[in-house]
N, C-alpha and C positions, 0 to 999 in steps of 0.2 A: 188363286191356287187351282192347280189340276187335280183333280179328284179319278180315282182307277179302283173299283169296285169289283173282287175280285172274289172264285172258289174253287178248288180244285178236287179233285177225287183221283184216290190213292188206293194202291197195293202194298200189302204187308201179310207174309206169312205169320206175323207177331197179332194176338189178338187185345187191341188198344183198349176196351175196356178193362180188362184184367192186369195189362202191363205198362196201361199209360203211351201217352206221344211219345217222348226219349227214347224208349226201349222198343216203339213199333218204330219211328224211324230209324233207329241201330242196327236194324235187321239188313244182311246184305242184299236182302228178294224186295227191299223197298221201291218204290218206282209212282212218278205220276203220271197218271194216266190221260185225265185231262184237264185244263187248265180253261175257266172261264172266265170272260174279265168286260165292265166296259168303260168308258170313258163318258168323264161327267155328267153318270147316273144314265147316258145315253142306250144305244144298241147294243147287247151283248152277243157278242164273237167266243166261240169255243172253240179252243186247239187241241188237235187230236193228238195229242203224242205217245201212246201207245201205238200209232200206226203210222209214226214216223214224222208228221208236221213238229212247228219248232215257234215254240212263242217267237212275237215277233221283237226285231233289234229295239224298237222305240221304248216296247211294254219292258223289256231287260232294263233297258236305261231309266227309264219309269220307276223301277223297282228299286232303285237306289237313290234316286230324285229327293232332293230334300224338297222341292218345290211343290211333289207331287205327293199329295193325302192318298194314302193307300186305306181301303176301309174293305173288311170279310167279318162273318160273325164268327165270333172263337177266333180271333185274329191269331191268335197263338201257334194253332194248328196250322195257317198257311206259311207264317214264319218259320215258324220249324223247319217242314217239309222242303221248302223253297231253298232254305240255306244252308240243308240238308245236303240238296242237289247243286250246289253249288249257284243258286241265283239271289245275289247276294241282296237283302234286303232288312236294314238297320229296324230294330223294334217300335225306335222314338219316333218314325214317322206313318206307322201302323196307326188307325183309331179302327173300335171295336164293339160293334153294334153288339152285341152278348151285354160287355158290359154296360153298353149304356142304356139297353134294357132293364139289367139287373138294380142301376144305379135311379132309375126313376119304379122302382120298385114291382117290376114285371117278372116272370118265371122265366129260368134257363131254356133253353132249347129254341131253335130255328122257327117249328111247326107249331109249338105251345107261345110262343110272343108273337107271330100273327094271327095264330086265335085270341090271343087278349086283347089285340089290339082290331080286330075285326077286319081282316084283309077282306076284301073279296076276294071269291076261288080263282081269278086267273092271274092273284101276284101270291096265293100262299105256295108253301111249300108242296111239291108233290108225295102221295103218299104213297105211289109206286117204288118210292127211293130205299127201303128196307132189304125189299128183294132184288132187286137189282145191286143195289152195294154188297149181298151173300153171294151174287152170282161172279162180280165181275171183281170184288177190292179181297176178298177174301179164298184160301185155300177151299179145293171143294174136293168128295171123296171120290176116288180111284174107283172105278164101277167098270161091267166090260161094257154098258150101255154108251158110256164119254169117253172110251178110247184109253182106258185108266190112267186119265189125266188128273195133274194134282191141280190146276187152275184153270179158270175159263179165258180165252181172250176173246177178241171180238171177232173173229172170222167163227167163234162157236157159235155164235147165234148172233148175225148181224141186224136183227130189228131189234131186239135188245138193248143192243149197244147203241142204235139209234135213237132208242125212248133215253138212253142214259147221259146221252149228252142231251138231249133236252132237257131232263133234271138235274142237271149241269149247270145248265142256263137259267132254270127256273130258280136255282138257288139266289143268284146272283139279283136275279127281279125282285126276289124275297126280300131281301136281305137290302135294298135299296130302296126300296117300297117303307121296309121297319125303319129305312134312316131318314126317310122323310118326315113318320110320322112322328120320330123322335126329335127330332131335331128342334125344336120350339125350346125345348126342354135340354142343351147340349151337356156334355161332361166335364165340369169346370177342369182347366188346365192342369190346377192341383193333384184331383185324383187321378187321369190323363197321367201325369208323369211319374205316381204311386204305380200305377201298373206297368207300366215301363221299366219301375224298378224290381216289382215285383217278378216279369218276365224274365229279367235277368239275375234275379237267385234263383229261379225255379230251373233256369238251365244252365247254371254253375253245378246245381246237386250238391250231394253232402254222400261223402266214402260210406262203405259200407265193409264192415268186417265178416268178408262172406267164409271164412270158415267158421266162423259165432254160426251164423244163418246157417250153412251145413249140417254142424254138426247137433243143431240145435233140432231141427227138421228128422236128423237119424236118430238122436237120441231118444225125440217123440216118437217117431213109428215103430221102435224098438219097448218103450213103454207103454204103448198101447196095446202091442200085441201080448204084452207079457199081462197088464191088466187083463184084456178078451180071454186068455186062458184060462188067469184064475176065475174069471166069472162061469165058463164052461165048467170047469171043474168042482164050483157050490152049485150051478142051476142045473147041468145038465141039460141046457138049452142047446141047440145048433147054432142058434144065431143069440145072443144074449145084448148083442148089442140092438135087438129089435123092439122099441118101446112097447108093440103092442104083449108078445111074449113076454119080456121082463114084466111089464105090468101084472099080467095074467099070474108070472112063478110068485110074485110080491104076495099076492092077494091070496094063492092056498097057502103060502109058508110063512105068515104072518098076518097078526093081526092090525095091522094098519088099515085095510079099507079102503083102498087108494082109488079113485074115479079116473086120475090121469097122473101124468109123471113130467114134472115139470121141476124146471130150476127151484121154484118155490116148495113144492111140497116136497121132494126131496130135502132141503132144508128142514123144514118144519118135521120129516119123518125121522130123519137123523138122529133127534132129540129124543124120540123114544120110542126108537129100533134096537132090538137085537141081537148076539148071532148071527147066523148066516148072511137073515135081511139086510143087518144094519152093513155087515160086510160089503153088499153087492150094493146096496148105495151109495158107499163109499165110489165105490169103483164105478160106479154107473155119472156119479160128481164130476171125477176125474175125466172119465171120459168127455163128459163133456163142455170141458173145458176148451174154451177155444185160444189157447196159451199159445201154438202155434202159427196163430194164421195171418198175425204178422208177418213172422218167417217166410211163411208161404209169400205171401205179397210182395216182400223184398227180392226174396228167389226169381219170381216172374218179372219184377219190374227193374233190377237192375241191368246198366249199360254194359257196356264192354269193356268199358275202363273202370269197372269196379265203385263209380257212383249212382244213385238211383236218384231223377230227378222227376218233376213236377210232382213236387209232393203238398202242392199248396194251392188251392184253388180262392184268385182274386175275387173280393166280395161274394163269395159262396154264402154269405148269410145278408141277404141283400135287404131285411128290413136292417140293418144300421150301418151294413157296408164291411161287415167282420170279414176275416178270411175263415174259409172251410177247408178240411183236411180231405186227402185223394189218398189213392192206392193204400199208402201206410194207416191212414189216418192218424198224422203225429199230435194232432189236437185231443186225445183220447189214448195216452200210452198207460201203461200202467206205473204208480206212484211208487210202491216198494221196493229195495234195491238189495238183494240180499246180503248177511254180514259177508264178512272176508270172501269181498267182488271177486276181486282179481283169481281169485282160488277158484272161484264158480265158473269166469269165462273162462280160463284157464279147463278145465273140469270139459265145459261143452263147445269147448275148438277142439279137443280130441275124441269126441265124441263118445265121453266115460259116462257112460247112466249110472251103473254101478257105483263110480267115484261119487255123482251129485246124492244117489238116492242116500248111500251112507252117511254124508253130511250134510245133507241139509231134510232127509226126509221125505218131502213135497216134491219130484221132480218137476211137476207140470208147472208149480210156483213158479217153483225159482228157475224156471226157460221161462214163465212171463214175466218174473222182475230184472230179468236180462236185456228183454228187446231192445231198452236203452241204448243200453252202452254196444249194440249193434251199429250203432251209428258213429265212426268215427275220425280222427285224420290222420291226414297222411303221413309218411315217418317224419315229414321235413315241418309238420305243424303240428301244431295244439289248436282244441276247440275250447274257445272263450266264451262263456255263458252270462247273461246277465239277465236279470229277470226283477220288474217292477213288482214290488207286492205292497199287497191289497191294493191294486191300484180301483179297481169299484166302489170300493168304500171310502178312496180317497175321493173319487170326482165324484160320487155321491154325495159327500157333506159339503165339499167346493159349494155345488149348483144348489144345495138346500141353505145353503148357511149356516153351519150346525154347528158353531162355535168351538165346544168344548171338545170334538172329537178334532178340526184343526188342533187345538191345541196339542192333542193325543200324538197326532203325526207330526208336528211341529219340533214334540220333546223326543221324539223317535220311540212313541210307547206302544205294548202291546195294545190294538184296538180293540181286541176278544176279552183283557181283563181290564179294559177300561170298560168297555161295555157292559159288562158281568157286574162292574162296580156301580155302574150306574143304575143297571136294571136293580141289584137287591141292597143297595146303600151300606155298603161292607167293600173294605178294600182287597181286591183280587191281587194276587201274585202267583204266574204260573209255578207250580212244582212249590207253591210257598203257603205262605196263608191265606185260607178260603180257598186254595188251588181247583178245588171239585169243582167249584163256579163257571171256572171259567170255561168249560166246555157247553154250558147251558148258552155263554154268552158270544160261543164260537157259533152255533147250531142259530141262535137268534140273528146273527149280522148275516150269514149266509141266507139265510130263508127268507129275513123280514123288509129289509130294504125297499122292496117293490110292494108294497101294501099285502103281504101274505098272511097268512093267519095259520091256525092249526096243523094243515092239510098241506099246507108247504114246510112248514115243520116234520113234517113227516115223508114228504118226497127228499127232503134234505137227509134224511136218515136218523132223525131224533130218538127214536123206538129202539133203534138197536142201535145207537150208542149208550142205551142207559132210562133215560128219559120217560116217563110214563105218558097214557094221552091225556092223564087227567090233571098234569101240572101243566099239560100248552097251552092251554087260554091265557093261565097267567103270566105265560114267560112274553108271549104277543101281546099284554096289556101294559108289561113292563117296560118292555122296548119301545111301543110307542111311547110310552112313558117320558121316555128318560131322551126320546128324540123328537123333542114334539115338531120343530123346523122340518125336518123329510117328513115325517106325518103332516103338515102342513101342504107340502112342496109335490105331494101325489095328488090334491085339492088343487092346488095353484094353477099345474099342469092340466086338470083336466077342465077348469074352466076357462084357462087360455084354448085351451083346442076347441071345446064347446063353443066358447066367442065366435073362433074364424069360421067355425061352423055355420054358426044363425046367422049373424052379422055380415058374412063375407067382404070381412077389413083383417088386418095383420091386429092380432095378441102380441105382448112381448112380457117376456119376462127377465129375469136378472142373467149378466154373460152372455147377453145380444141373443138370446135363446126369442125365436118367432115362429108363431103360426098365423100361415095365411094357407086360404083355400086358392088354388090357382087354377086357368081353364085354357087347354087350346081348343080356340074356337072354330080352327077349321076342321077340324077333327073332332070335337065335343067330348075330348080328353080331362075328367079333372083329376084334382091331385088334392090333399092335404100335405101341406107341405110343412117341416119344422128345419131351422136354420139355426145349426149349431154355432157354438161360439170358434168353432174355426172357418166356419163361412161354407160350410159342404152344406149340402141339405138331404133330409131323409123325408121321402115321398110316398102318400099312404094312395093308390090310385082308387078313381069312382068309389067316393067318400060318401055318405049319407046317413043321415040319423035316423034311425029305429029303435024300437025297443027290445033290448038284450033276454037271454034268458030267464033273467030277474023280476023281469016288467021294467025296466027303469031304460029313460031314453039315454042312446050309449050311439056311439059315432064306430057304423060299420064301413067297410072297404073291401078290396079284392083283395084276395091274394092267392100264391097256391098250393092247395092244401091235398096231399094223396097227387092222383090224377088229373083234380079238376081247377079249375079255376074258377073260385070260389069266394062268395061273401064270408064275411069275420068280422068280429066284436072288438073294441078294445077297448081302457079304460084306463084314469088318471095314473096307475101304477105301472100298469104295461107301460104307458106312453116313455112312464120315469125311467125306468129299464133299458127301453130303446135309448133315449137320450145317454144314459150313462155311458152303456155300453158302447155307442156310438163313439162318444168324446173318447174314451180308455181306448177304444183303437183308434182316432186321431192323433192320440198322445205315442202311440206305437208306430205310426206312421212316419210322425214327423223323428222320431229317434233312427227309425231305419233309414231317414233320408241322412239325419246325422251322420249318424255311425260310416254313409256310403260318402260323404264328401267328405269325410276323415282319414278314406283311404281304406275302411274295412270292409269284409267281404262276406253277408251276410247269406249266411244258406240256408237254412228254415227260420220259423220261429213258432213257438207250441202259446198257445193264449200270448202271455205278454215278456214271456221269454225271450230273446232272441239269440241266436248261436251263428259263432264265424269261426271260420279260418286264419289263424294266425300264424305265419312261418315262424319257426323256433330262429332263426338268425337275425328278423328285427324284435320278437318278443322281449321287451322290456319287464322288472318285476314288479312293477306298478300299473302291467297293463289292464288288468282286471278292474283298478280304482279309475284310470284314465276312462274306460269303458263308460262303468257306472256313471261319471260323471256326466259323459256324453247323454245319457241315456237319462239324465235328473236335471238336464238345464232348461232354466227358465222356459216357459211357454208362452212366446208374444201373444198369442190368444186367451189364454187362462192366466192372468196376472192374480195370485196367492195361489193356487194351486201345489200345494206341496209333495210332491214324486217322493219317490227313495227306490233304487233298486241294491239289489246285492248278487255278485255272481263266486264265480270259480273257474279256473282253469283244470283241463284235463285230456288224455291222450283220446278218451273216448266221453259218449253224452252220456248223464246218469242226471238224479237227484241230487243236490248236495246236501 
């Protein structure tokens, strides 16, 4: 195979982190500048085509070559661009040094994955490429010093442009340099073709109902301003929205005391404020409600054709291989939907505050339990939603062997009053008898799974559902109780990882689950490697046993943590967590690959959701159960594994 290693740099009046690649390449001022590339890892050649050169005929032909392995980091971005400008260039024969970074467990980015990997300074990334990419890819400001020009080109400043096609080239060194050193280690096929499919929902997108976004945007800036007055008019501030001031009128006209003003102690002060105070915290709440900024995000990041794409970032949680949410962040929407919908978006596509605040109250709310159903299809379809639940606690008990709770999913029962019944030996029925229970034993299966205790009981929200701190030990003593196989299977895991540790031989445990420590030796690369029952594997890099915060000896590794690239702890529970989590998106993966050789057309998916486009002319009214079906069949790799999803149909995305 020919191999053509390739990077370009780009102009766009659109600014790409804010509005994403779709909507910087949508722009008409798009343009590429230059284009570097070489042949089989060989000499890289820069083509100048802002100054008129012209990729060459073979590298054109190249680009559509099935023969020929195209490789750039963020392959995404040169795909886009390229096919953008019309240089056609299919996804499936893209590979993509980013991901395959991320997939042997190394940090995003060009300049941070050859620091992990310890380039020497004349294959890393240049660190000149910041200001140069403000001076030459982006708008610059109309000054009389630049001729009040809106952009730079290269006759502005021709040494520039000359360091800029050398970091042109360097990228491309970079980036070839990271594929060598990965390559010991390659991308099995499998995920390889996950992203491919993945590339291609992210650049179908999903509609957007941008009079929702409109009028949702005017209705807030029309509530805002109307809150800022009344604050003006009890504080007598100039600026009331200025924490230090607010704090300061808090502290003479009431006696709260307050040190700072934060989401919490506004909480906490609500309960027993006042008058005026309690009034202006109210509104000082509201205000800072960030209910809109979705909106905003949709605003900036929609196409021209009225969809907003790349809303999905492949393996963005790269210890287990999850996807991470971008621009929207659809993995993080808000859950509540308010009653009589229709009457709401109705309400804020005309952009009636007045209307929303009279019935429902809460403006700021209910524009964030909106967002939703901002996402919608076209007149000629419906969006088909179908969503695996508890699917965690299901391949949690799968891989522990936890009997009685298969049986729970087996008879299709609730796992939160099965669990409640286990934990306190009293039969639970939600909304029935013992029903109180069952939320102790909602709050237990969320928190406790991964070896948590109290204090994950309490990051789970235990306290203010109800719950006191002084019943969590018990309710933790209970569930291990009543689960002794995962309580067992966080032990199991951490001494199989331990094993490949000291021993440096493969552990295995039940569902082909293995850990082996693995090494490139020309590179002095190692890895903790665990091999899920689909055959992927999740890669802990430069593994070593130390003793954790605790004193107790615990298997630390890289990873990156803030800015740095950094050592970290983990332990028999973490490990269970990855594992799980891992397999529940293997389970998601292989249903998206379903669902797309069945002919469906799948545009995001929020955790283990997944949502398509259905044209109303082949929509059938079984198509919802044909769905779930798809999305519940057998898994050659996990044999007993018991799925269940359940969806809905609808003109727009919501809760059902």
């Amino acid at each position: 195979m020919k191999h053509l290693s390739i990077d370009i740099e780009t102009y766009s009046d659109v600014d790409i982190g804010k509005a994403g690649l779709y909507r910087y390449c949508d722009s008409p001022a798009f343009d590429i500048l230059l284009f570097a590339y070489a042949c089989d890892f060989g000499q890289v050649q820069v083509v100048d085509l802002a100054q008129g050169k012209a990729i060459p005929a073979q590298v054109i032909a190249d680009l559509q070559n099935p023969d020929v392995v195209k490789h750039a980091y963020n392959a995404a971005f040169e795909i886009t661009c390229l096919n953008h400008m019309g240089y056609t260039t299919p996804p499936d024969q893209w590979r993509c040094t980013m991901l395959h970074g991320l997939y042997l467990g190394y940090p995003a980015g060009l300049a941070k994955l050859g620091e992990a990997l310890g380039l020497p300074e004349d294959k890393r990334k240049m660190t000149a490429g910041k200001a140069l990419i403000r001076y030459f890819c982006q708008p610059c400001t109309p000054t009389r010093s630049n001729g009040n020009r809106k952009r730079n080109l290269p006759k502005h400043d021709l040494d520039k442009w000359k360091l800029f096609k050398a970091y042109n080239a360097q990228d491309v060194i970079t980036e070839m340099e990271d594929y060598k050193r990965l390559a010991a280690y390659p991308v099995p096929d499998r995920v390889q073709d996950e992203w491919v499919t993945d590339y291609e929902l992210n650049a179908r997108g999903i509609r957007l109902d941008m009079k929702l976004v409109k009028g949702a945007l005017a209705i807030d800036a029309q509530h805002r301003q109307a809150l800022t007055q009344k604050a003006v008019r009890l504080t007598s501030l100039q600026n009331p929205n200025s924490r230090n001031q607010l704090l300061a009128w808090l502290n003479e006209n009431s006696d709260l005391n307050l040190e700072k003003l934060t989401k919490e102690t506004i909480a906490e002060s609500l309960q027993i404020a006042e008058g005026p105070a309690a009034d202006v915290l109210r509104i000082r709440k509201n205000l800072a409600k960030s209910s809109v900024s979705k909106y905003q995000a949709m605003d900036r990041a929609v196409c021209q054709d009225g969809r907003i794409r790349g809303v999905l970032q492949f393996y963005g949680a790269n210890r287990t291989g999850r996807w991470a949410g971008r621009l929207v962040q659809v993995q993080n929407l808000p859950h509540d939907i308010p009653p009589a919908i229709a009457t709401a978006r109705h309400l804020a596509e005309e952009g009636n505050r007045r209307g929303l605040d009279l019935l429902y109250g809460d403006v700021s709310s209910t524009l964030s339990q909106l967002i939703r159903t901002a996402f919608v299809a076209p007149d000629d379809c419906m969006l088909c939603v179908s969503d695996f639940s508890a699917i965690e606690a299901r391949v949690l008990s799968w891989l522990a062997g936890e009997q009685w709770r298969m049986e729970v999913f087996a008879k299709g029962g609730d796992i939160y009053c099965a669990s409640a019944s286990s934990m306190f030996g009293v039969p639970v029925v939600k909304h029935g008898v013992n029903g109180q229970l069952r939320q102790k034993g909602k709050v237990a299966e969320l928190a406790l799974g991964y070896q948590g205790g109290p204090n994950a009981l309490i990051a789970m929200g235990a306290l203010k559902q109800g719950l006191t701190e002084d019943e969590l030990p018990d309710i933790v003593g209970r569930w291990r109780g009543a689960n002794p196989r995962i309580r067992d299977y966080w032990y199991a895991v951490d001494r199989a990882a331990m094993a490949a540790m000291q021993d440096e031989g493969p552990a295995g445990l039940d569902h082909g689950i293995m850990f082996s420590r693995e090494c490139n030796l020309l590179y002095g690369y190692e890895y903790l490697c665990i091999r899920l029952p689909s055959g992927r594997q999740l890669f802990y890099p430069q593994p070593f046993l130390s003793d954790n915060q605790f004193g107790r000896t615990a298997i630390h590794y890289k990873t990156q943590s803030a800015a740095n690239w950094a050592n970290t702890s983990t332990y028999g529970g973490k490990l269970v967590e990855n594992i799980t989590q891992a397999v529940a998106r293997d389970c998601l993966a292989l249903a998206l690959k379903r669902l797309v050789d069945a002919g469906y057309k799948p545009l995001m998916h929020i955790h283990d959701e997944v949502v398509l486009e259905v044209p109303k002319a082949v929509l059938h009214d079984d198509e919802i159960d044909q769905i779930n079906k798809i999305m519940c069949a057998p898994i050659p790799w996990a044999p007993g594994l018991i799925l269940n999803a359940d969806g809905f149909i609808s003109p727009y995305y919501k809760k059902d």
